[in-house]
LUMVO-918406 format. One line per field, with one value per residue (C-alpha): residue in three letters; x, y, z; residue number from 1. Coordinates in steps of 0.02 Angstrom, whole numbers, plus 50000, padded with zeros to 5 digits. Layout:
<pts>
residu = c(ala / ...)
c1 = c(X / ...)
c2 = c(Y / ...)
c3 = c(Z / ...)
num = c(NUM / ...)
</pts>
This chain:
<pts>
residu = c(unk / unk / unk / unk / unk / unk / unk / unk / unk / unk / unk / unk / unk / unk / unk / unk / unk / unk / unk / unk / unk / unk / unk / unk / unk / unk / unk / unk / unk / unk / unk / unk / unk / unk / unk / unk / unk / unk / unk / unk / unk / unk / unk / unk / unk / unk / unk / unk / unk / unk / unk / unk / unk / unk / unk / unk / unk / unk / unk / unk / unk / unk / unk / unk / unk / unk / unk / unk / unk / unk / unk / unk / unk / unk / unk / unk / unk / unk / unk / unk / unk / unk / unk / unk / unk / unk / unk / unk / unk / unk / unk / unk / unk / unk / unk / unk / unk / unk / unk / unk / unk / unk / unk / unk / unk / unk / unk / unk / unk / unk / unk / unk / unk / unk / unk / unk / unk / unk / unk / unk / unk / unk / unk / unk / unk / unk / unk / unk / unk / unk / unk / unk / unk / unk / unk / unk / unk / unk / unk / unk / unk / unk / unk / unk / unk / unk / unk / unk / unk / unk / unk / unk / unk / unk / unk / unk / unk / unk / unk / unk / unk / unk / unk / unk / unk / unk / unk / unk / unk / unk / unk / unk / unk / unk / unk / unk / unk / unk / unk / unk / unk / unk / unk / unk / unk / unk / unk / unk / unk / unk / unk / unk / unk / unk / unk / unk / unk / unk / unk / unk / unk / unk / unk / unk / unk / unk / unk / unk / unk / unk / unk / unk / unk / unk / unk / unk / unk / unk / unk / unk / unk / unk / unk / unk / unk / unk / unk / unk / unk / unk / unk / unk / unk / unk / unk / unk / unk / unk / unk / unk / unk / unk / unk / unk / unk / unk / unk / unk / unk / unk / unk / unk / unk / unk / unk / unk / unk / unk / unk / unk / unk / unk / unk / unk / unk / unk / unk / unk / unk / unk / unk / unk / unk / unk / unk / unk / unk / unk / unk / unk / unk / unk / unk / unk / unk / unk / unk / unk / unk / unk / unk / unk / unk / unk / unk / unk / unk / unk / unk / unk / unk / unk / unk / unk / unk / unk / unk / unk / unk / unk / unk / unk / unk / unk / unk / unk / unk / unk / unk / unk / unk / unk / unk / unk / unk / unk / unk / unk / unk / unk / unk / unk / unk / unk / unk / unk / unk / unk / unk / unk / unk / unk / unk / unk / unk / unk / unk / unk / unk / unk / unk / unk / unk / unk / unk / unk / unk / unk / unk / unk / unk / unk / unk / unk / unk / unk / unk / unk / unk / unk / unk / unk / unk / unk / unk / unk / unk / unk / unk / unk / unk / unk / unk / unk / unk / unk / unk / unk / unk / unk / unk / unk / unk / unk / unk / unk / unk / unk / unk / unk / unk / unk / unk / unk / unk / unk / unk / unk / unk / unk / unk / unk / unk / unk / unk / unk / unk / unk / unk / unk / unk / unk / unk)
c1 = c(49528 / 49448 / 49467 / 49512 / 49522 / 49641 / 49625 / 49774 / 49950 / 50043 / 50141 / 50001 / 49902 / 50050 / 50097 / 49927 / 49898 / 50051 / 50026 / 49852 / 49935 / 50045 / 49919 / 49839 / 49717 / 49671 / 49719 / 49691 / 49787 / 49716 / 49813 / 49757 / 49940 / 49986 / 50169 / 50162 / 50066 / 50167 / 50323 / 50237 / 50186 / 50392 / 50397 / 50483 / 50445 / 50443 / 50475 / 50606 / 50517 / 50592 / 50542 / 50412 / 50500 / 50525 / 50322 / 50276 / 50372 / 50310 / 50144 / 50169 / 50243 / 50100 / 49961 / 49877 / 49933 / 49903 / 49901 / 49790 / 49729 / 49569 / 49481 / 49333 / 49446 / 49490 / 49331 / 49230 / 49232 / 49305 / 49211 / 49328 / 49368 / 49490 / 49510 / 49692 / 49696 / 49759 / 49693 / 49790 / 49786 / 49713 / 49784 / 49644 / 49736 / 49558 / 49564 / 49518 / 49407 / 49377 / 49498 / 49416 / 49221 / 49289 / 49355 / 49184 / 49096 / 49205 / 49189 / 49012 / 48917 / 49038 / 49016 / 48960 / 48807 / 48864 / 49021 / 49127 / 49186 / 49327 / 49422 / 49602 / 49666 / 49697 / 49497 / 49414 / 49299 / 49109 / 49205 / 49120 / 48957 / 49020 / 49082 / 48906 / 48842 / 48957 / 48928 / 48739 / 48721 / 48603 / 48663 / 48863 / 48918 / 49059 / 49197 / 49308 / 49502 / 49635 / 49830 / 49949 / 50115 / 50284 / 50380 / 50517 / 50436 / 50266 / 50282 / 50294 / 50180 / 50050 / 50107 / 50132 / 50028 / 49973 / 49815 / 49674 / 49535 / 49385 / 49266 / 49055 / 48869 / 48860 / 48920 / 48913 / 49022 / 49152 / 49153 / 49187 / 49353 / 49422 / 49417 / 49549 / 49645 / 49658 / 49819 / 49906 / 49908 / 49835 / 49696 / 49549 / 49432 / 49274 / 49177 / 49091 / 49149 / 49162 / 49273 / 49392 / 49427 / 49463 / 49578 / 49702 / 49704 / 49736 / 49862 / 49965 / 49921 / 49998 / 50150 / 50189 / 50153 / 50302 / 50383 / 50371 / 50387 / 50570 / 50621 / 50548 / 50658 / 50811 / 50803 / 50772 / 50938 / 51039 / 50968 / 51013 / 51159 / 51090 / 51102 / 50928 / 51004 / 51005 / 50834 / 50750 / 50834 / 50775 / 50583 / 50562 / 50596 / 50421 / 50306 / 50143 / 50275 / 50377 / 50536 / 50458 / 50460 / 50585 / 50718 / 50751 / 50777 / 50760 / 50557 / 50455 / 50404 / 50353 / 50181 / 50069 / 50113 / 50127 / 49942 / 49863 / 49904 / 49830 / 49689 / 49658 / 49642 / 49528 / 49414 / 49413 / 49386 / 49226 / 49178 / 49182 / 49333 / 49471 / 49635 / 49761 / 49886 / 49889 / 49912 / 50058 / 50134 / 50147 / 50208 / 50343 / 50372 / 50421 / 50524 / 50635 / 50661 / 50719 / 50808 / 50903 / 50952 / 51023 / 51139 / 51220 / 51207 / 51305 / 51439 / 51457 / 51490 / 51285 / 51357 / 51267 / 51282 / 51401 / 51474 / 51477 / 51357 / 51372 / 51216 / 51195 / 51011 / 50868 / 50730 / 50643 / 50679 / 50795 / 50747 / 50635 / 50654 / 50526 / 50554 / 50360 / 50370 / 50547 / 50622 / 50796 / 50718 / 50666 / 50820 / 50907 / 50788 / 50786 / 51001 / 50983 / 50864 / 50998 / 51118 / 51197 / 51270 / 51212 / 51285 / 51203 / 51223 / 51074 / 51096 / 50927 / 50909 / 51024 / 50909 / 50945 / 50852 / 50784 / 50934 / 51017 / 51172 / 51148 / 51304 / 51324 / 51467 / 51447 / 51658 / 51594 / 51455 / 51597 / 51721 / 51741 / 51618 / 51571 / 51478 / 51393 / 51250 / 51176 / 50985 / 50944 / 50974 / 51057 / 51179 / 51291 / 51341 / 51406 / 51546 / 51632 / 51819 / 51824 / 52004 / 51953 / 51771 / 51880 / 52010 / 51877 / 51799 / 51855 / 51797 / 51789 / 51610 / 51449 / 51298 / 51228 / 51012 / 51013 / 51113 / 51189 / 51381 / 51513 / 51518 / 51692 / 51758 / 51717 / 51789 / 51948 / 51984 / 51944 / 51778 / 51669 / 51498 / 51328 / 51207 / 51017 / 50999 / 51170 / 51329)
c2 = c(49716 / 49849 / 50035 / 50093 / 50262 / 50278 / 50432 / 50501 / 50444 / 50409 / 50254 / 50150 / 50246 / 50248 / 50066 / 50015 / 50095 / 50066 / 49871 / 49851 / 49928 / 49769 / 49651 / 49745 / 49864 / 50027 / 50128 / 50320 / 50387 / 50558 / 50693 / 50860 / 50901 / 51003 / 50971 / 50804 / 50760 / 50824 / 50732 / 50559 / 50604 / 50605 / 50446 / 50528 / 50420 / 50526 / 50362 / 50231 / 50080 / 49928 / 49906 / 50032 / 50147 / 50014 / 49982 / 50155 / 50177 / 50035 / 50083 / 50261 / 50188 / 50067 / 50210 / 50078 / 50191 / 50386 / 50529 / 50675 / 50820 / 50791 / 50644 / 50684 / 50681 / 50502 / 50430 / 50508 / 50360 / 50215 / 50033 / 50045 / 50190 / 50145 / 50271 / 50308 / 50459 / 50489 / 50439 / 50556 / 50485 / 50611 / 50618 / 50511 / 50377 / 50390 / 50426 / 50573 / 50510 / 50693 / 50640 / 50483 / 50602 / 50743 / 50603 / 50503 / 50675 / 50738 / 50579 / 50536 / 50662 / 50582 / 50393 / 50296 / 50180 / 50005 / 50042 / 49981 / 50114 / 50023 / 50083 / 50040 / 50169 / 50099 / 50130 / 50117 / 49974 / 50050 / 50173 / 50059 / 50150 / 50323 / 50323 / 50252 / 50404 / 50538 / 50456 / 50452 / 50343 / 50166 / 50102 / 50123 / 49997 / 50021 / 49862 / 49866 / 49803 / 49825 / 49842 / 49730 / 49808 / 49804 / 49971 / 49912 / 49764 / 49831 / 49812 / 49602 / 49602 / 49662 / 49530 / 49404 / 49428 / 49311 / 49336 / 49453 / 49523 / 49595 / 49646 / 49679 / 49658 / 49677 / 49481 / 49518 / 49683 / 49583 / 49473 / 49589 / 49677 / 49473 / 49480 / 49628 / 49511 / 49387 / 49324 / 49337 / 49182 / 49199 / 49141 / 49261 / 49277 / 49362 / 49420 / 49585 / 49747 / 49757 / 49608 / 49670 / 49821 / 49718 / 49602 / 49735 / 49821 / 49659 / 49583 / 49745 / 49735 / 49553 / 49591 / 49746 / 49628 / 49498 / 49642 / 49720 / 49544 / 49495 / 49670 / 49613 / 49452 / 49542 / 49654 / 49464 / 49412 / 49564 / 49531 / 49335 / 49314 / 49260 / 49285 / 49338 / 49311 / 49109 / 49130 / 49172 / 49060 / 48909 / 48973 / 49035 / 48857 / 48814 / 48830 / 48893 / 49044 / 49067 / 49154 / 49335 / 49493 / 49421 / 49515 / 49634 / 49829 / 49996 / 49972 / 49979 / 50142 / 50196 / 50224 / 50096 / 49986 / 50154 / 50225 / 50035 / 49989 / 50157 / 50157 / 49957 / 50016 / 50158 / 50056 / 49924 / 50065 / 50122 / 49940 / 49940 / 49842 / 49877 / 49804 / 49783 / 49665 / 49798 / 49942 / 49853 / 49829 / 49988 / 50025 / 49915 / 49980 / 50181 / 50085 / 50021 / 50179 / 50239 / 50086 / 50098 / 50265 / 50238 / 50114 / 50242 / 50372 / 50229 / 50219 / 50428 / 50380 / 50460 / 50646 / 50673 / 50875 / 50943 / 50748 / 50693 / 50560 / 50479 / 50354 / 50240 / 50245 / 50359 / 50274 / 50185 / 50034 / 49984 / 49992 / 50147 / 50325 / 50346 / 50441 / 50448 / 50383 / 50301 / 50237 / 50306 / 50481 / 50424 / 50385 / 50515 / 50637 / 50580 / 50605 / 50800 / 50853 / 50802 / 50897 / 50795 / 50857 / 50712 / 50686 / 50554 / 50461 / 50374 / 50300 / 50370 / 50525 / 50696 / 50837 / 50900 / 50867 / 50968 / 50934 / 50824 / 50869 / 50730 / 50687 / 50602 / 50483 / 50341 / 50365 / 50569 / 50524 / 50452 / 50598 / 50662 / 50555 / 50490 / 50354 / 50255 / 50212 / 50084 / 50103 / 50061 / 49885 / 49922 / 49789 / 49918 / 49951 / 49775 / 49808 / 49959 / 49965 / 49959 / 50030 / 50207 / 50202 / 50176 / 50309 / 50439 / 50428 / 50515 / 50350 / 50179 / 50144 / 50057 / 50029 / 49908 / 49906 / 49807 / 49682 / 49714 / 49721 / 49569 / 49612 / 49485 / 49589 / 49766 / 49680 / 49634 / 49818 / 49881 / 49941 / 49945 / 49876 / 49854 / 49774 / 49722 / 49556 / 49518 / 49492)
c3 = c(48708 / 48809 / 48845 / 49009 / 49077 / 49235 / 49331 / 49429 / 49368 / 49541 / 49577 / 49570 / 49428 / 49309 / 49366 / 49316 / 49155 / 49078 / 49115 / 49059 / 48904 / 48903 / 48893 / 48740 / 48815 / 48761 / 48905 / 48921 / 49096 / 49140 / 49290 / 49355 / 49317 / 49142 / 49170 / 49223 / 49080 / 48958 / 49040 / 49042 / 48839 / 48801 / 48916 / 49038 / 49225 / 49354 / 49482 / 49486 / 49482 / 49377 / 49195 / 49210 / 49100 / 48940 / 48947 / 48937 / 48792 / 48718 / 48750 / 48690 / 48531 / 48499 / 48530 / 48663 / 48793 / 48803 / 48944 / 48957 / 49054 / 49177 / 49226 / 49105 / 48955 / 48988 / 49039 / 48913 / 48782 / 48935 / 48962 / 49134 / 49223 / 49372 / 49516 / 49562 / 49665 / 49824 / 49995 / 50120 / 50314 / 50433 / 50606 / 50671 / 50550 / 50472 / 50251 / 50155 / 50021 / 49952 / 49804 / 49767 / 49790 / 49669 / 49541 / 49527 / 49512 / 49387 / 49278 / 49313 / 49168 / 49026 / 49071 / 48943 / 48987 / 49066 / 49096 / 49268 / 49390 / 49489 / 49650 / 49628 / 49764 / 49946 / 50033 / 50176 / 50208 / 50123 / 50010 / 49846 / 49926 / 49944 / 49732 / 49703 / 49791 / 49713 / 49536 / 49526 / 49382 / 49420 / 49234 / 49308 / 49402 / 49551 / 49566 / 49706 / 49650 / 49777 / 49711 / 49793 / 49700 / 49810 / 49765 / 49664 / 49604 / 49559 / 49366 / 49390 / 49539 / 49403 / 49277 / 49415 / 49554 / 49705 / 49691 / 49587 / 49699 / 49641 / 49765 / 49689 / 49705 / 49518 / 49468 / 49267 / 49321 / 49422 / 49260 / 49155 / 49264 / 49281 / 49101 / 49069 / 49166 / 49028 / 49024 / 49203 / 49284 / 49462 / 49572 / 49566 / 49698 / 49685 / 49847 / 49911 / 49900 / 50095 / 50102 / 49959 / 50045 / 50206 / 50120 / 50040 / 50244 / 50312 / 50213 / 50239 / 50434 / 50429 / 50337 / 50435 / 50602 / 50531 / 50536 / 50690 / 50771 / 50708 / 50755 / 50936 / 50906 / 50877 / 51022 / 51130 / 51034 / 51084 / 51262 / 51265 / 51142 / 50993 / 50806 / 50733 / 50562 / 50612 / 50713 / 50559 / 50452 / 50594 / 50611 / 50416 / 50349 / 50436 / 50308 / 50411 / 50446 / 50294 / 50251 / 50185 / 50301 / 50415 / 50407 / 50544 / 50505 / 50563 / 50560 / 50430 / 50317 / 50169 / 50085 / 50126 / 50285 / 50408 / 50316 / 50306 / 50502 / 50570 / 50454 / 50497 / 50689 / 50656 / 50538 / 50706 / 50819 / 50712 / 50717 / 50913 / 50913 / 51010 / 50879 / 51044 / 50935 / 50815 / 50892 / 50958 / 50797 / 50774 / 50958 / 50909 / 50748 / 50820 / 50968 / 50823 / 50773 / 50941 / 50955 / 50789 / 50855 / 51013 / 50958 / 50871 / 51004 / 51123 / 51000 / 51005 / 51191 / 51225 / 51175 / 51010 / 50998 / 50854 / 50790 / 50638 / 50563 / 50395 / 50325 / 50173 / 50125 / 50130 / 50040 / 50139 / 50039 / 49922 / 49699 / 49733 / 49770 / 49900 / 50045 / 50087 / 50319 / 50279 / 50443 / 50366 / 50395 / 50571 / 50638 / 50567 / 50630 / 50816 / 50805 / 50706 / 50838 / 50974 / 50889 / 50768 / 50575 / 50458 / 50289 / 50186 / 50021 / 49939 / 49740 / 49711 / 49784 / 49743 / 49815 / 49993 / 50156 / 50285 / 50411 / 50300 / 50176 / 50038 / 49943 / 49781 / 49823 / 49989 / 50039 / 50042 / 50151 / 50299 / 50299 / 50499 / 50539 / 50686 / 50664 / 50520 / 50492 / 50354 / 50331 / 50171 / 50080 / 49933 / 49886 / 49792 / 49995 / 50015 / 49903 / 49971 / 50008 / 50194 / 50203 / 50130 / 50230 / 50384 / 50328 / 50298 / 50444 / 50619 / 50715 / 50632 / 50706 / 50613 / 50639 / 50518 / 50525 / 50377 / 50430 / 50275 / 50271 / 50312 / 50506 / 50504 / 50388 / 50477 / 50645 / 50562 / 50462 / 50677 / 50664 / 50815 / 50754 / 50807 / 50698 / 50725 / 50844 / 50811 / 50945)
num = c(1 / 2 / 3 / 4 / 5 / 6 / 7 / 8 / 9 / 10 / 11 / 12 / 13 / 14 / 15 / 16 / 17 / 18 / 19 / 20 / 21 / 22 / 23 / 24 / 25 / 26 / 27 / 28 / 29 / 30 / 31 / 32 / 33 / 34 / 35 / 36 / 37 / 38 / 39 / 40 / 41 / 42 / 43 / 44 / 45 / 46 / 47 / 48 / 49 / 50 / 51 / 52 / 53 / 54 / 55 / 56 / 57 / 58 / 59 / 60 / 61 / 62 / 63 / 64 / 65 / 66 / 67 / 68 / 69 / 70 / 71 / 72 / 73 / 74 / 75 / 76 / 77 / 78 / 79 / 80 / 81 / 82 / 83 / 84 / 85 / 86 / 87 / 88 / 89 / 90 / 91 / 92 / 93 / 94 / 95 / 96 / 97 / 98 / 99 / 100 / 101 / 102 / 103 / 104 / 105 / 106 / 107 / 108 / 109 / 110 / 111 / 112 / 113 / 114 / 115 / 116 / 117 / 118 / 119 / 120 / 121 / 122 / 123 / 124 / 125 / 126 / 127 / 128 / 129 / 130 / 131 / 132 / 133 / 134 / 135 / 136 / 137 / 138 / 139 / 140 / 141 / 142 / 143 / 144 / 145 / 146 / 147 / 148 / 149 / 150 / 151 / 152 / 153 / 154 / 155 / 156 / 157 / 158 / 159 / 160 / 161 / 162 / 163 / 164 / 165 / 166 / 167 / 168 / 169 / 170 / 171 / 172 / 173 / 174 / 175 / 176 / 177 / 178 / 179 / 180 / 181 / 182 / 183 / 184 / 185 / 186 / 187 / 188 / 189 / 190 / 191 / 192 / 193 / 194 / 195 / 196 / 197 / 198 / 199 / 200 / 201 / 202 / 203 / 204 / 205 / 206 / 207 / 208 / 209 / 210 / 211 / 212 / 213 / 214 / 215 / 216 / 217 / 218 / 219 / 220 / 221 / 222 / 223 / 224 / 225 / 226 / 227 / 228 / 229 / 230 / 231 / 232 / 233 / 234 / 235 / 236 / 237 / 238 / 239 / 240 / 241 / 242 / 243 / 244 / 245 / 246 / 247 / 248 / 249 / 250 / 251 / 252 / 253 / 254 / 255 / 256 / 257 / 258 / 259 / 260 / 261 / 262 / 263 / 264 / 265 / 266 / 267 / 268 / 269 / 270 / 271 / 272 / 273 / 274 / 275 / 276 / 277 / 278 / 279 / 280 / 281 / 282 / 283 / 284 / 285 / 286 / 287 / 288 / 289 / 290 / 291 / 292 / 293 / 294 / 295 / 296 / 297 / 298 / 299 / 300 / 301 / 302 / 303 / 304 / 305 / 306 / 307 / 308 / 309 / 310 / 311 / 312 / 313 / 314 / 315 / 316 / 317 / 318 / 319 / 320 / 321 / 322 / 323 / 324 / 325 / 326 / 327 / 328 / 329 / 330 / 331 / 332 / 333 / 334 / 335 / 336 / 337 / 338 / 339 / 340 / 341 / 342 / 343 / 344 / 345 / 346 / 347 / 348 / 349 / 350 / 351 / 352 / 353 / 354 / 355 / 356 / 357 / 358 / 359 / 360 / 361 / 362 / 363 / 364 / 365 / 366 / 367 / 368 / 369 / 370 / 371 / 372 / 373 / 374 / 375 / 376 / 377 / 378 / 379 / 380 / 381 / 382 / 383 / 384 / 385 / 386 / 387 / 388 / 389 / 390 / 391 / 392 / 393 / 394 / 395 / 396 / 397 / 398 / 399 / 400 / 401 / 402 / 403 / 404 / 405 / 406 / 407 / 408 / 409 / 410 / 411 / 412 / 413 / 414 / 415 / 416 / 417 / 418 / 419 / 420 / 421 / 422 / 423)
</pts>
């Protein structure tokens, strides 16, 4: 088994460490963070992410997994040191790689000889060169291996994934990161740095395209009469299409797809390449918003000011507590800035919102209100009573972007409903 350092303990850090610890690895996971450290030492999670919790422990009570303070700490005595930290999105949808620049340099006078420098964090295509350059070491070698871990799923993603990519010039070094995956079942492909980085973009670019084109579907459906739910039932049984990523929504959010498809056209643009289908996508993607909006705003009769609006979900999907670009936020937003009191109820979030009351009980959520709206999947929402929703609220209305609740049902207690592609 081998010893791996992994410096910065975010979702995918933590995620990471905790299971290479699983499959017997030594793992040291390093923050900049005193108090966050000490928190992850009690096994205390600071994310909701499923099963992550009972692997920490275990690897806190088998010694295989430890946290520390500073990247140095961690690497010092490491035959892996995997990069973690944060790549914020400037507004030119280009990333900040200072993170990634300070990390190498911090850990680059404590590397042991031969040992494998590997970018786990979500890079730019070329960013293998610029930790080469901010490490300075010729006997360190520098492995590119994009993360593929769906929030709420990320802990069997690692164990089961689709696919391992490893992206280096250094064949005995790519070798050498396949082998920590010893164990987990999963084609591996090996290939150039360049190409590594492209895949992890891409794939994200594809899935938030799906996306963005049943959502274009389902406004085609409203038009014509159809039921997207049956559309994409008919055209996901086709196997060159498939049945993932086609369920419509209020758009998609959260912390990679938003990032991944701006960064994907920038890294065209600097290419000379001018990513049209893309940049619809995402074109698409903030129309949804404004879409999932309006319906409700047409259900307040179009006067928004001073009413009352109750909404199921804030994450900006369901089995996390990320709020990071979450289309719930959106659409909520573009109602409070037209005047609009919004009281909201989300399993896995209790702190207040700017311009948002947050309540700790859904039937709270719907007093006075207005409208509904449901904007999160979680399938706690499906079984609701109904009768005391629609007796809480001022104006039996819903609008369902999940396609989420029993719209027979809602018709039948009197609601007025809209949902997403649906009569």
């Amino acid at each position: 088994m081998s010893r791996i350092a992994i410096i910065g303990t975010g979702y995918v850090g933590l995620t990471t460490g905790a299971c290479f610890s699983a499959l017997g690895h030594d793992v040291v996971c390093a923050d900049i963070d005193a108090a966050k450290v000490e928190r992850l030492k009690q096994g205390d999670i600071p994310i909701l992410e499923a099963g992550l919790d009972e692997i920490v422990r275990e690897g806190l009570e088998s010694g295989r997994l430890t946290f520390v303070l500073g990247a140095a700490t961690a690497a010092a005595d490491c035959e892996f040191a995997y990069l973690c930290v944060p790549t914020p999105q400037g507004e030119d949808g280009s990333a900040d790689l200072s993170y990634i620049e300070q990390a190498a340099r911090e850990i680059a006078p404590v590397l042991p000889s031969e040992s494998v420098v590997v970018n786990k964090s979500t890079v730019p295509v070329g960013s293998t060169r610029v930790v080469e350059r901010a490490l300075g070491r010729d006997d360190v070698a520098v492995v590119s291996n994009p993360e593929f871990l769906r929030e709420g799923s990320a802990v069997h993603d690692f164990m089961n994934p689709d696919r391992i990519v490893i992206g280096a010039d250094d064949q005995s070094a790519a070798i050498k990161v396949a082998s920590l995956y010893l164990g987990v079942a999963a084609p591996l492909i090996v290939t150039d740095p360049a190409s590594a980085e492209t895949i992890k973009y891409a794939a994200n670019s594809f899935l938030a395209t799906k996306i963005s084109f049943i959502n274009a579907v389902a406004a085609i459906c409203e038009a014509v009469g159809a039921d997207i739910n049956d559309v994409a039932l008919g055209i996901g049984y086709d196997k060159r299409i498939g049945s993932e990523f086609l369920k419509p929504g209020p758009g998609f959010g959260g912390s990679c797809f938003p990032k991944d498809t701006r960064a994907m056209v920038k890294i065209a643009e600097e290419g000379g390449y001018d990513f049209h289908l893309l940049k619809g996508v995402i074109q698409v993607n903030d129309e949804q918003y404004d879409r999932t909006a309006e319906k409700a705003i047409e259900l307040m009769d179009g006067d928004v000011d001073g009413k009352q609006v109750a909404a199921w979900g804030l994450t900006f999907k369901a089995r996390t507590d990320d709020l990071r670009e979450s289309p719930s936020l959106e659409v909520l937003g573009r109602l409070a800035a037209r005047g609009a009191k919004v009281r909201a109820y989300d399993p896995a979030v209790s702190h207040q919102l700017d311009g948002i009351e947050v309540v700790a009980d859904p039937y709270d959520a719907c007093d006075g209100a207005d409208v509904l709206l449901v904007l999160t999947e979680w399938d706690e929402f499906k079984w609701l009573d109904l009768g005391e929703v629609k007796a809480r609220m001022a104006t039996p209305a819903v609008v369902d972007a999940r396609n989420l609740l029993d719209r027979s049902a809602l018709i039948r207690r009197g609601f007025t409903f809209r949902g997403i592609g649906r009569r």
